[in-house]
Residue frames as qw, qx, qy, qz and C-alpha x, y, z in Angstrom:
[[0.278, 0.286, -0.408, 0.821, -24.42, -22.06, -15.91],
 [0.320, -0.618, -0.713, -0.078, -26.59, -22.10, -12.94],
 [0.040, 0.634, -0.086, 0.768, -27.40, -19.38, -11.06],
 [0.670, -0.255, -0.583, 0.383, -26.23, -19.75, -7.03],
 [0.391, -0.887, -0.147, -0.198, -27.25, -17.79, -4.04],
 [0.107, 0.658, -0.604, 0.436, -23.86, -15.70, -2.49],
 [0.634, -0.450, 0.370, -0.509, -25.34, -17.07, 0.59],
 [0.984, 0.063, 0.103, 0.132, -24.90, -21.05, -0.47],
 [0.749, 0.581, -0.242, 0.209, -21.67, -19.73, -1.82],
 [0.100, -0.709, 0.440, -0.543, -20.43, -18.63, 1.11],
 [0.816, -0.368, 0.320, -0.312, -21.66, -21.45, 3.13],
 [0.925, 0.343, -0.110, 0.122, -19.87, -23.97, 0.57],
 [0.347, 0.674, -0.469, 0.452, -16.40, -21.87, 0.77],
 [0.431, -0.591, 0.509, -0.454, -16.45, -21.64, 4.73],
 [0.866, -0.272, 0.391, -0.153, -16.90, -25.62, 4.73],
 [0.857, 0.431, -0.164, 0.229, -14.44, -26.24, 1.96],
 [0.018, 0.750, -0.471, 0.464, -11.84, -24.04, 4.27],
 [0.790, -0.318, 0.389, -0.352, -12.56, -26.37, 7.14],
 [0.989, 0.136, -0.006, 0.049, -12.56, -29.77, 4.94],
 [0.708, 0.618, -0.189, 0.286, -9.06, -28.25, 4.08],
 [0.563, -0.198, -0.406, 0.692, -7.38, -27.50, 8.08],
 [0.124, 0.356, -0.204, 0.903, -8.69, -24.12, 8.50],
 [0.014, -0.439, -0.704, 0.558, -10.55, -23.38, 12.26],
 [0.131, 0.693, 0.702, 0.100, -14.25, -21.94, 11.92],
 [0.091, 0.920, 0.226, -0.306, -13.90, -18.47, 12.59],
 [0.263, -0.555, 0.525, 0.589, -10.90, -18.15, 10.34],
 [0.152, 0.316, 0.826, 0.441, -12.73, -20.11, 7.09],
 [0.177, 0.804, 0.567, -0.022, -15.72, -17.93, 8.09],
 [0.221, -0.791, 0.099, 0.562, -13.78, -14.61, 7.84],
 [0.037, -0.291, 0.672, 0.680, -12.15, -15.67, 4.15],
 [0.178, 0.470, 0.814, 0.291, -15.79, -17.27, 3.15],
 [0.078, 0.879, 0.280, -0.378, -17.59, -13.98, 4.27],
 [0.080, -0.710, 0.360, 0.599, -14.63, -12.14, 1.35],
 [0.197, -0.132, 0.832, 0.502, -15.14, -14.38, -1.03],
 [0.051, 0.634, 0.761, -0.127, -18.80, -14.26, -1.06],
 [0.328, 0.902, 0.115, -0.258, -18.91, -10.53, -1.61],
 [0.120, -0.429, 0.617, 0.649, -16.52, -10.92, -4.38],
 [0.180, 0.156, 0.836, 0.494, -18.91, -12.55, -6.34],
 [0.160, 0.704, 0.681, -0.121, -21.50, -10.88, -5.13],
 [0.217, -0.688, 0.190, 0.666, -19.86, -7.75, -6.59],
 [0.687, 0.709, -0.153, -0.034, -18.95, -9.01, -9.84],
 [0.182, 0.831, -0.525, -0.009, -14.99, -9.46, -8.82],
 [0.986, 0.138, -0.061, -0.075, -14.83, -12.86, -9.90],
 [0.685, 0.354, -0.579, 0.268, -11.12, -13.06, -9.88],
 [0.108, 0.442, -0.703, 0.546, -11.14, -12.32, -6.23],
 [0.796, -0.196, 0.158, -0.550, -13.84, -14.81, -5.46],
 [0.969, 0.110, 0.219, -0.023, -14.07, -18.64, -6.12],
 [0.657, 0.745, -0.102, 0.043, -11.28, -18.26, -8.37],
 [0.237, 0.623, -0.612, 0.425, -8.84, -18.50, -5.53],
 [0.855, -0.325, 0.244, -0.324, -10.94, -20.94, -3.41],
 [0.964, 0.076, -0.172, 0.188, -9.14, -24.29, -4.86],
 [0.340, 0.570, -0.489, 0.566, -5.59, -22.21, -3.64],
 [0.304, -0.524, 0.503, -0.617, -6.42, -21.46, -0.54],
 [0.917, -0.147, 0.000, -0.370, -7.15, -25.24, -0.16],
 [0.767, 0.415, -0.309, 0.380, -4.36, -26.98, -1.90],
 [0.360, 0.511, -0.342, 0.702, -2.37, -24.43, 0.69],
 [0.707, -0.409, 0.198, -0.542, -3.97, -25.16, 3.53],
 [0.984, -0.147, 0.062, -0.078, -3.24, -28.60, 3.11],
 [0.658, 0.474, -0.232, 0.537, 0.66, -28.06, 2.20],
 [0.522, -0.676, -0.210, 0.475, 0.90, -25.69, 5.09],
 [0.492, 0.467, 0.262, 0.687, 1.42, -22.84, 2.59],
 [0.191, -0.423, 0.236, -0.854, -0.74, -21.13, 4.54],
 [0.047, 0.018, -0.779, 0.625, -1.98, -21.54, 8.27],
 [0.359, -0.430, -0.622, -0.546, -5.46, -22.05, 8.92],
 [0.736, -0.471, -0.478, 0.095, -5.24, -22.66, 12.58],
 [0.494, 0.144, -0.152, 0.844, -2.67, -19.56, 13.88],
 [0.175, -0.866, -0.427, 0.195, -4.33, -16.80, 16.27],
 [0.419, 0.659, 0.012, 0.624, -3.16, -13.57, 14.84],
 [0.575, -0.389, -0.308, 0.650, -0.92, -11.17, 17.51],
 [0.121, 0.851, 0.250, 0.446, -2.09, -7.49, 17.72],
 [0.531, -0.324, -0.279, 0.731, -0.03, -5.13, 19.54],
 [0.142, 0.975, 0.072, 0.155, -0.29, -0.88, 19.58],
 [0.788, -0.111, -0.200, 0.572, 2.95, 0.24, 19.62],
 [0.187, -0.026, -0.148, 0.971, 2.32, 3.51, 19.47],
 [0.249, 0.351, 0.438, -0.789, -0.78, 5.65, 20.31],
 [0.585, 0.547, -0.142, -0.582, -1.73, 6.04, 16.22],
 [0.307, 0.582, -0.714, -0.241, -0.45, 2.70, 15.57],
 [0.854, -0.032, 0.411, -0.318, -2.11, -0.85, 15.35],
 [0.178, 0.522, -0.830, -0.080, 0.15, -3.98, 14.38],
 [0.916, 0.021, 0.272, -0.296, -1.24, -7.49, 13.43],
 [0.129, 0.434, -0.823, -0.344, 1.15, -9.97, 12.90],
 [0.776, 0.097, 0.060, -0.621, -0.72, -12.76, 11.01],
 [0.508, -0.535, 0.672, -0.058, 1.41, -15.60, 11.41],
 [0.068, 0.102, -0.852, -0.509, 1.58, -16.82, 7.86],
 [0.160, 0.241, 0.957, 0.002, -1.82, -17.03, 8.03],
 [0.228, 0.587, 0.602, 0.492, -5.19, -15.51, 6.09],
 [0.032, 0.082, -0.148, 0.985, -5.07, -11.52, 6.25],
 [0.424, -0.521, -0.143, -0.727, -8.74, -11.10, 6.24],
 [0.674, -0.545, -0.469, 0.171, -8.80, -13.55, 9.82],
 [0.545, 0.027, -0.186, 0.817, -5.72, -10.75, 10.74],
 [0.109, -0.330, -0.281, -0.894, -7.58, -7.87, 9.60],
 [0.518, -0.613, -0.387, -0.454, -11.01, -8.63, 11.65],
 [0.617, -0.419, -0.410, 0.525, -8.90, -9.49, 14.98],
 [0.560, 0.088, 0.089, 0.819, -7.27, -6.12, 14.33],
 [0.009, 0.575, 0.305, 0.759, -9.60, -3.81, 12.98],
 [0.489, -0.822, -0.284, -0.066, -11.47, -3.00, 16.77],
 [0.593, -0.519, -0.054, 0.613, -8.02, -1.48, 18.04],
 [0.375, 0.466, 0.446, 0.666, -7.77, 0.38, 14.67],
 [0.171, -0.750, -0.421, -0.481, -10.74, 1.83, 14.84],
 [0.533, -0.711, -0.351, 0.295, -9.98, 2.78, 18.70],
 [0.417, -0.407, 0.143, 0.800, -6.68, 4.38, 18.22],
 [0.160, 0.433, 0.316, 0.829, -8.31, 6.61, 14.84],
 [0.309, -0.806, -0.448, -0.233, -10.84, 7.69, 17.20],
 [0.573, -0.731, -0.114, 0.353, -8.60, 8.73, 19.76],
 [0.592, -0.348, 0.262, 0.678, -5.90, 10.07, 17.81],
 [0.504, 0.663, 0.244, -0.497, -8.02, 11.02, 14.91],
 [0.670, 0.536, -0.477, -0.187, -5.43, 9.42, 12.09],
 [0.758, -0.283, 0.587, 0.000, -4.15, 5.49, 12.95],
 [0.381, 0.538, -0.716, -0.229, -2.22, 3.26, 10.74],
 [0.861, -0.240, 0.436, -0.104, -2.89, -0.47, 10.89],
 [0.142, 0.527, -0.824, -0.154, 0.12, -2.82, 9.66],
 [0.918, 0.036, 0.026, -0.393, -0.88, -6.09, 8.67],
 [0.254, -0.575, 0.764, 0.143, 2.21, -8.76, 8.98],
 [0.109, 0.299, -0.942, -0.103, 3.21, -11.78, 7.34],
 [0.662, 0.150, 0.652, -0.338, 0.09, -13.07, 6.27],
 [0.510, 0.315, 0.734, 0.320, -1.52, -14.26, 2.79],
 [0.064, 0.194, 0.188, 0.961, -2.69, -12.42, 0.08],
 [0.185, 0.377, 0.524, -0.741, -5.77, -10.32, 0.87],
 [0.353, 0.447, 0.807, 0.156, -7.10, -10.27, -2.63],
 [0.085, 0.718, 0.206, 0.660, -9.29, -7.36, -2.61],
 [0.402, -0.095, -0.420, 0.808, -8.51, -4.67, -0.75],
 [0.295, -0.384, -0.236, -0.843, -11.77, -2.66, -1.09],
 [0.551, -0.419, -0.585, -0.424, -12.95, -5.40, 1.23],
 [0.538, -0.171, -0.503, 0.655, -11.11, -4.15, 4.01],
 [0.000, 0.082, 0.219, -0.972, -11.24, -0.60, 3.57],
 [0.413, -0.303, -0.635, -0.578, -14.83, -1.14, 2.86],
 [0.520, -0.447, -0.634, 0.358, -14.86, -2.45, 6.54],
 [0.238, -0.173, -0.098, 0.951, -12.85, 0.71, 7.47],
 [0.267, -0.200, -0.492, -0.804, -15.98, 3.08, 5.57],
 [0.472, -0.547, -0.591, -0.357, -18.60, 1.28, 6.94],
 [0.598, -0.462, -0.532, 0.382, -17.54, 1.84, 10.75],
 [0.029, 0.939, 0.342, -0.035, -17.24, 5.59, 9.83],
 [0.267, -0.789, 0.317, 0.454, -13.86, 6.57, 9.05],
 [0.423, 0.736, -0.471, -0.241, -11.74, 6.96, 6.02],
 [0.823, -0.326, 0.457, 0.088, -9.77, 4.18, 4.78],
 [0.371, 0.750, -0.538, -0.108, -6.95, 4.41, 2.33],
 [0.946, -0.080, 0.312, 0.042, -5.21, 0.15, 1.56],
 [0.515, 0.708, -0.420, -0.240, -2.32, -0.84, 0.07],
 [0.821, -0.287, 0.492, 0.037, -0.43, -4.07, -0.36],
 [0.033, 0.571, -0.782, -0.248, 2.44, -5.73, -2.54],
 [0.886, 0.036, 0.329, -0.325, 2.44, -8.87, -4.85],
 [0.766, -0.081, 0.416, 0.484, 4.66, -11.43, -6.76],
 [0.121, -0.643, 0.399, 0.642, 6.83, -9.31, -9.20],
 [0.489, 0.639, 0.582, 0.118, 4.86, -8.75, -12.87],
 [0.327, 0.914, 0.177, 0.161, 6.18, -5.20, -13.56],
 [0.488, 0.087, -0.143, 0.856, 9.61, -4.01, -15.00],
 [0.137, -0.711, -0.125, 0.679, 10.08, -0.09, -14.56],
 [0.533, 0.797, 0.138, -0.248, 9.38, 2.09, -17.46],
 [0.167, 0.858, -0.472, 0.118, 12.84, 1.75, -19.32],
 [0.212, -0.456, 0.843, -0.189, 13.44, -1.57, -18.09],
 [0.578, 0.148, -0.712, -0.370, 13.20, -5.33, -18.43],
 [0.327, -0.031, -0.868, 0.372, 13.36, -6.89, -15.22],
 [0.441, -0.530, -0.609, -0.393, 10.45, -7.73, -13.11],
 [0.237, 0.271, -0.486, 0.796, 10.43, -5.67, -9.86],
 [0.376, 0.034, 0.533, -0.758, 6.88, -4.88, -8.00],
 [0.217, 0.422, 0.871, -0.124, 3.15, -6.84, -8.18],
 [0.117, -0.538, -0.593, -0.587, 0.31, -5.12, -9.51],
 [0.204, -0.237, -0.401, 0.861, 0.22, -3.23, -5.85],
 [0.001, -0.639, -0.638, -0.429, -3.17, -2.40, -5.66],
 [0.006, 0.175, -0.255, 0.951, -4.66, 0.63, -3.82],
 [0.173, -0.641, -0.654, -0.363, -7.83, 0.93, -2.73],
 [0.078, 0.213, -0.138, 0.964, -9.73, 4.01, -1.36],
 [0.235, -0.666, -0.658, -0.261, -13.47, 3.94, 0.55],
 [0.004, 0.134, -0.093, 0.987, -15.25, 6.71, 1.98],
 [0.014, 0.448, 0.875, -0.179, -18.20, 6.55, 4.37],
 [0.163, -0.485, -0.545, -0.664, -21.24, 7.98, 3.41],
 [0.028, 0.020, -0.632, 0.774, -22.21, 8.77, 7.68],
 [0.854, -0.073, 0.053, -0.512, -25.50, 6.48, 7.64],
 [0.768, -0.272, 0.571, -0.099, -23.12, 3.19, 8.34],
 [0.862, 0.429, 0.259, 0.078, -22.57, 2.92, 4.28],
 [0.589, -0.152, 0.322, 0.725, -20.10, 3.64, 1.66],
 [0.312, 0.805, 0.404, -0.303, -19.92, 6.89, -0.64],
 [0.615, 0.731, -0.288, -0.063, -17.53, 6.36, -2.74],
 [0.793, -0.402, 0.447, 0.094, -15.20, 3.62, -2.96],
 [0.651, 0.606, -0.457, 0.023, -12.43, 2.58, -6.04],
 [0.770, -0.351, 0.532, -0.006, -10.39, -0.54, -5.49],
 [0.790, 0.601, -0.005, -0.120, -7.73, -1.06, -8.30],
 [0.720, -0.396, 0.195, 0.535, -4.21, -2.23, -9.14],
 [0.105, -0.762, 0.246, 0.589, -1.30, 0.28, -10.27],
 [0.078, -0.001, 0.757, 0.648, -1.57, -1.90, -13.78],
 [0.354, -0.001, -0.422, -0.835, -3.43, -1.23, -16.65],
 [0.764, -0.194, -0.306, -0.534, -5.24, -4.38, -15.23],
 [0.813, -0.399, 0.351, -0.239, -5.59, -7.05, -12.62],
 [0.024, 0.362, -0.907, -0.212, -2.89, -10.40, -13.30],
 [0.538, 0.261, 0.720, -0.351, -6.11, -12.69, -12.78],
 [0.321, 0.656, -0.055, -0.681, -6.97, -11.07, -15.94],
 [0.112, 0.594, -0.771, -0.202, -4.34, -12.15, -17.82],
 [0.176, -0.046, 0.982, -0.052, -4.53, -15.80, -16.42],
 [0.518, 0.392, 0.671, -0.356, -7.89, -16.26, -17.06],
 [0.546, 0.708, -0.178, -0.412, -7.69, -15.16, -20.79],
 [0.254, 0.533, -0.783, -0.198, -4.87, -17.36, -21.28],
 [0.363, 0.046, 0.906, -0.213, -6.54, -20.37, -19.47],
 [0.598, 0.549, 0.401, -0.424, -9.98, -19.54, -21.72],
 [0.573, -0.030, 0.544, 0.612, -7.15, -19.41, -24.70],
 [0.175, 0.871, 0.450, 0.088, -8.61, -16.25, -25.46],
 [0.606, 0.347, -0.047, 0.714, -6.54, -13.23, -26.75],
 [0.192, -0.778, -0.438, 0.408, -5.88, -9.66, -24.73],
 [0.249, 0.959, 0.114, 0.069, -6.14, -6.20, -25.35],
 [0.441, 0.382, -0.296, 0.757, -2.66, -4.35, -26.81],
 [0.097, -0.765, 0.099, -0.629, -1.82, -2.32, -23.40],
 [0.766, -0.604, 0.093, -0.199, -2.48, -4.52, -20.73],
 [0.787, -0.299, 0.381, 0.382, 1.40, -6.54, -21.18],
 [0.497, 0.711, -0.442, -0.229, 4.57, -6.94, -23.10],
 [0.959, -0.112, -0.097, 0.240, 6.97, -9.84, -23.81],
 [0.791, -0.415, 0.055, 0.446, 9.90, -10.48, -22.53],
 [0.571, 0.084, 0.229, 0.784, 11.56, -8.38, -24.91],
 [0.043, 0.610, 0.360, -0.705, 8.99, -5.46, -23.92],
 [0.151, -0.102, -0.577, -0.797, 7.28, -5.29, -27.14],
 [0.565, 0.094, 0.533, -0.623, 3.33, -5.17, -26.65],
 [0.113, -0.030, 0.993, -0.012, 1.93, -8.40, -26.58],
 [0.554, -0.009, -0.295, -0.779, -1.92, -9.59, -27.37],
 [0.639, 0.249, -0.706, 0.177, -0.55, -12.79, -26.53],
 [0.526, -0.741, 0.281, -0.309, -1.41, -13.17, -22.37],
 [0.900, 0.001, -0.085, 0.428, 1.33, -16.39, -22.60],
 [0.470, 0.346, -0.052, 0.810, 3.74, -13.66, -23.99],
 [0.264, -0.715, 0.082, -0.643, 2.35, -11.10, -21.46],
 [0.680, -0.682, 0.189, -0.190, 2.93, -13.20, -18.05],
 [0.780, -0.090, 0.061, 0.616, 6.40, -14.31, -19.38],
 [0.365, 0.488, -0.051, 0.792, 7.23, -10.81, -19.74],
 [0.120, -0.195, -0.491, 0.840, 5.99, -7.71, -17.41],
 [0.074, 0.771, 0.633, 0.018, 2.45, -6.21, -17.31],
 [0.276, 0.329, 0.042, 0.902, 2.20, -2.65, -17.98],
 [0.225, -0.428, -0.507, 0.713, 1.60, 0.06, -15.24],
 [0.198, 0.795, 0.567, -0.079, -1.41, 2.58, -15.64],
 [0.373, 0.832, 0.337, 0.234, -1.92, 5.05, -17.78],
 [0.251, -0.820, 0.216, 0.466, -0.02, 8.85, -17.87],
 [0.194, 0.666, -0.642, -0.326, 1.99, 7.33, -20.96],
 [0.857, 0.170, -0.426, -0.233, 2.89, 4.02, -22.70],
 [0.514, 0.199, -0.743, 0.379, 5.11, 3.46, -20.56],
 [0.553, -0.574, -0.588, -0.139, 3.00, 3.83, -17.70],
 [0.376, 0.378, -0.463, 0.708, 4.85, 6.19, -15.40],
 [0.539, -0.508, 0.131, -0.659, 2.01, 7.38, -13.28],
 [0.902, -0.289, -0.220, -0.233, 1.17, 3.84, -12.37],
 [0.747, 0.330, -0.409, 0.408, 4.72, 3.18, -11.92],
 [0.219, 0.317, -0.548, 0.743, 5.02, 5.39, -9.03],
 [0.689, -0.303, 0.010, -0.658, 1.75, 4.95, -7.51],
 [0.960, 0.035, -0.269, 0.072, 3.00, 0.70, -7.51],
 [0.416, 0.314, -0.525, 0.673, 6.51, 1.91, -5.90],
 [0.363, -0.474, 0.304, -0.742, 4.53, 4.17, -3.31],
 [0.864, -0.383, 0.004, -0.326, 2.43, 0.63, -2.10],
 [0.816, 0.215, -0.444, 0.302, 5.33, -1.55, -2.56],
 [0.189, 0.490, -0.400, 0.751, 7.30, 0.89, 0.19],
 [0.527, -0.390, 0.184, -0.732, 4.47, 0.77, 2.64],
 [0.946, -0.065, -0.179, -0.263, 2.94, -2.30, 2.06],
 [0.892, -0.032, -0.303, 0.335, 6.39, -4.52, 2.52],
 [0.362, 0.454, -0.228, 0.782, 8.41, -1.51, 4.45],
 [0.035, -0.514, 0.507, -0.691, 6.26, -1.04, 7.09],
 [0.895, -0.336, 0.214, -0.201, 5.09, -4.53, 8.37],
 [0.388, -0.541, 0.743, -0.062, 8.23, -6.23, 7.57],
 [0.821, 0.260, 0.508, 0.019, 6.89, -8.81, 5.04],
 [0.567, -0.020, 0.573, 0.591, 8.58, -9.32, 1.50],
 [0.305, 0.533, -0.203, -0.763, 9.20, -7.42, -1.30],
 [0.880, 0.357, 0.116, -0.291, 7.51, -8.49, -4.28],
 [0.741, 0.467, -0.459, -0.152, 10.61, -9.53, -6.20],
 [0.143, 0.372, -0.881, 0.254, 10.99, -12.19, -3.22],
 [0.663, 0.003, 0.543, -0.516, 7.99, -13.55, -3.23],
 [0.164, 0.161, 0.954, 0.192, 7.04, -17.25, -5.16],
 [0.326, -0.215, -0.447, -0.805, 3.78, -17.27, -7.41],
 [0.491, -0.039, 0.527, -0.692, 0.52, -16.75, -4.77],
 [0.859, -0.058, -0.051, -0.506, -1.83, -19.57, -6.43],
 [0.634, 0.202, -0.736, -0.128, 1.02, -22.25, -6.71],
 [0.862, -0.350, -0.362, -0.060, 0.41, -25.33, -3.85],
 [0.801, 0.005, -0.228, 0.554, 3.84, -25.95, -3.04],
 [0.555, 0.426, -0.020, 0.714, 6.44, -23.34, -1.52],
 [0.235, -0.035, -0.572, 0.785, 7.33, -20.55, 1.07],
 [0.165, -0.661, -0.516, 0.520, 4.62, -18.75, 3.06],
 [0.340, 0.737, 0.224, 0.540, 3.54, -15.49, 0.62],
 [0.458, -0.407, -0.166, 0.773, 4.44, -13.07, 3.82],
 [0.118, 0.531, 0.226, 0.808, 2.80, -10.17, 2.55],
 [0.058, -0.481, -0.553, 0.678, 1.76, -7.13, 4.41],
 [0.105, 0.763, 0.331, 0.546, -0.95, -4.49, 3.41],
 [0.199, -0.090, -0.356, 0.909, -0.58, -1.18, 5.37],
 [0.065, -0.773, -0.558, -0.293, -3.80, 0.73, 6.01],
 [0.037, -0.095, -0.215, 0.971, -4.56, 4.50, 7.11],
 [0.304, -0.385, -0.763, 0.420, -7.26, 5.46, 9.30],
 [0.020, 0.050, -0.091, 0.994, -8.88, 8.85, 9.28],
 [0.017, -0.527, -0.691, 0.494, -11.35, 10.19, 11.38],
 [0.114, 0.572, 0.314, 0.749, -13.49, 12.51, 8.83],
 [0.231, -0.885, -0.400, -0.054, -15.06, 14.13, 12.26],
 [0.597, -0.200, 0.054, 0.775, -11.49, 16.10, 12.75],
 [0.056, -0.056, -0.335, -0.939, -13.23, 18.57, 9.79],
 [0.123, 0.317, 0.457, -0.822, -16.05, 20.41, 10.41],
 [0.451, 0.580, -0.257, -0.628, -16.69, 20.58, 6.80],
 [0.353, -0.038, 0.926, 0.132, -16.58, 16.70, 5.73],
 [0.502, 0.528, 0.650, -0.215, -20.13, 16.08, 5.12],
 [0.453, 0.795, -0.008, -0.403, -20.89, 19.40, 2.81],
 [0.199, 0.668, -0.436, -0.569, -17.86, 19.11, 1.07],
 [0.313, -0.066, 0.936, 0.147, -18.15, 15.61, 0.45],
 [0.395, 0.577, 0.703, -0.129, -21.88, 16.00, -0.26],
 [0.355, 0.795, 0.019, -0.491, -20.71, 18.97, -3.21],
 [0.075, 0.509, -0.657, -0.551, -18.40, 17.33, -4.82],
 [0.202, 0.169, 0.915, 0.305, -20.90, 14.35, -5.54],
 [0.344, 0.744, 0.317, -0.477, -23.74, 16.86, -6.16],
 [0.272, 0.611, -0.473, -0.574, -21.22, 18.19, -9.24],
 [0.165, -0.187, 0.928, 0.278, -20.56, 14.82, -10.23],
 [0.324, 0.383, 0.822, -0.269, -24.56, 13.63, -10.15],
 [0.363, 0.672, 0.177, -0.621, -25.33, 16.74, -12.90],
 [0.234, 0.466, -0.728, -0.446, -23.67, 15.41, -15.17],
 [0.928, 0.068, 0.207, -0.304, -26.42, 12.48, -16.54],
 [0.923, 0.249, -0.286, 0.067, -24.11, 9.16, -16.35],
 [0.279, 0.538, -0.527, 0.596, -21.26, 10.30, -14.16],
 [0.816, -0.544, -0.094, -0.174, -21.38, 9.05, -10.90],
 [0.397, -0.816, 0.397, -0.139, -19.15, 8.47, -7.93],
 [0.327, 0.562, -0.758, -0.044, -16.73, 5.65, -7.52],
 [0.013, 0.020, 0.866, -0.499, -18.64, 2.63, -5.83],
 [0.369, 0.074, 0.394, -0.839, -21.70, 4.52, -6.06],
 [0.708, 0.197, -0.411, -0.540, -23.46, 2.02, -8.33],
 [0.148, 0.325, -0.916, 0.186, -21.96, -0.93, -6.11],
 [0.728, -0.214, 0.018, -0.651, -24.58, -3.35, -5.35],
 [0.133, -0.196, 0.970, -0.044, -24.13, -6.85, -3.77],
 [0.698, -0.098, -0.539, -0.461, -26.41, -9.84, -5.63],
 [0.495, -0.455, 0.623, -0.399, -27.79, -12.00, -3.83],
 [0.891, 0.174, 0.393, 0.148, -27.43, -14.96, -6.51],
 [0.078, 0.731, -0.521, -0.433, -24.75, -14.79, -9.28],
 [0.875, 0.375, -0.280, -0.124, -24.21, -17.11, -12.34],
 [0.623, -0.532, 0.571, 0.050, -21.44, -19.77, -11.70],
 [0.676, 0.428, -0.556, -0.226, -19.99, -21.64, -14.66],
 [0.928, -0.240, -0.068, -0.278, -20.52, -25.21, -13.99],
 [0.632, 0.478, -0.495, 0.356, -16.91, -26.14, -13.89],
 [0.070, 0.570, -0.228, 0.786, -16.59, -24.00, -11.24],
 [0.750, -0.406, -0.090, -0.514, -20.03, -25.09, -9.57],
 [0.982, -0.082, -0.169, -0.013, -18.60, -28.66, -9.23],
 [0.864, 0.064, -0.453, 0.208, -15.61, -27.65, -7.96],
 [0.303, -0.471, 0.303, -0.771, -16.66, -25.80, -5.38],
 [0.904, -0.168, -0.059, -0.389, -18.93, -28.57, -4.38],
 [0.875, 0.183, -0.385, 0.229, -16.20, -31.07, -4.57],
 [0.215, 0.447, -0.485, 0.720, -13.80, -28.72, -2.47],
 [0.369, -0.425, 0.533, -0.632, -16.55, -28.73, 0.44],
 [0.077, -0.030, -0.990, 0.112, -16.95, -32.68, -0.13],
 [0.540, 0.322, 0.483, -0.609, -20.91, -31.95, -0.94],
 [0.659, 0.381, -0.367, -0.535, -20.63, -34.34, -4.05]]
């Protein structure tokens, strides 16, 4: 398993995007997200979704080549439609009008349209954080989770994510998770390794819990914590679902097709962000800077994020290695 510099990895992705129909500053924008996924540790939203976004590129699943269409309709209100094509190329067009209207208004909403998935969503609001202002993500995905009390599959794993700048250009506390017990990547990647999972994280079809991740992605995954049945998560996964596909106009999850296959419609998802100017409060900094002071006395306890560190080499399983390589046609 060799051990590869983010920096090559990135360079590899950005020319495998290319080899595959997507224009340079649109491959660099999804290599530059994939690159700190691994350099993170969040392997499923790295490489792991490189051969998709290829395969779909070349199917015209998704657009590689599509100039995304910002618009402000309203003073606190920034609208990127991304024309079936990769949210994080959507997102960077986007974000400089964002950021204008939070400044001026001191709370903005950006709507992301009808683009792919975004993966991780930390690496947005991460953006959002670093440029000095709150940032609060959410977004919607194919349909993995019944309702507590039910069988049928109805919302995605609808992550959330939450960053918080740290007002020296960094982050000071960030959390970036979906409204299930775990990620679906999870899942797949346990069943692909033919390797069992933990009781909690699924049931089967007949909502018994499952060990089994076959018998856990033919049934429904199970929504975080509060109870077995997962109510908290359950409404926390409704709340993104509403936003996320309610207020850009892309699909609910239980009309969307599975996001890695080749073939098949446009995923059309939207993530919704919110915007918030922490200078509005007089009292940001301190209070921010007591509540990780409590957290820091406690020896081991630490913020959310606050341990986050990007490598600048990361192990690769050779599989992987070579078909990356292959993908940017450098074997």
């Amino acid at each position: 398993m060799p051990m590869i510099e983010t920096s090559e990895i990135e360079a590899l992705s950005k020319a495998a995007l290319i080899r595959h129909g997507a224009e340079d500053w649109i491959a660099a924008s999804v290599a530059d997200a994939i690159r700190e996924a691994e350099a993170t540790g969040n392997r499923i939203c790295g490489l792991y979704y490189l051969e998709s976004y290829c395969q779909q590129l070349k199917t015209g699943r998704v657009k590689g080549d599509v100039v995304p269409e910002v618009t402000r309709p309203r003073p606190g209100s920034v609208r990127v439609d991304a024309k079936f094509g990769f949210a994080q190329a959507a997102f960077e067009r986007a974000l400089p009008d964002a950021i204008a209207a939070t400044k001026e208004c001191g709370t903005a909403s950006l709507a992301v349209c009808h683009a792919h998935t975004c993966t991780s969503l930390g690496y947005f609001t991460g953006q959002i954080a670093r440029a000095g202002l709150i940032g609060l993500g959410l977004t919607n995905a194919t349909p993995v989770v019944a309702p507590p009390g039910g069988k049928s599959r109805i919302i995605g794993t609808n992550p959330i994510a939450f960053s918080v700048p740290d007002g020296q250009g960094g982050i000071a506390m960030q959390f970036d998770q979906s409204t299930t017990t775990t990620a679906m990547g999870k899942i797949t990647m346990a069943k692909a390794a033919g390797e069992s999972i933990p009781e909690g994280w699924a049931v089967d079809a007949d909502g018994r819990p499952t060990t089994d991740p076959a018998a856990g992605l033919a049934g429904s995954m199970v929504s975080l914590g509060g109870s077995a049945a997962g109510y908290k998560g359950w409404g926390f996964g409704l709340m993104a679902e509403i936003l996320a596909a309610g207020m850009t106009g892309s699909l609910a999850s239980q009309d969307l097709s599975p996001l890695k296959v080749p073939e098949g419609a446009p995923h059309d998802l939207g993530q919704f962000y919110l915007l918030i100017d922490p200078d509005m409060s007089d009292h940001f900094a301190a209070r921010l800077a007591r509540v990780a002071e409590g957290i820091a006395a406690d020896e081991g306890a630490r913020m959310p994020g606050q341990g986050r560190r990007e490598a600048t080499s990361v192990d690769v399983p050779d599989a992987l290695w070579e078909q990356l390589r292959g993908l940017a046609g450098a074997t």
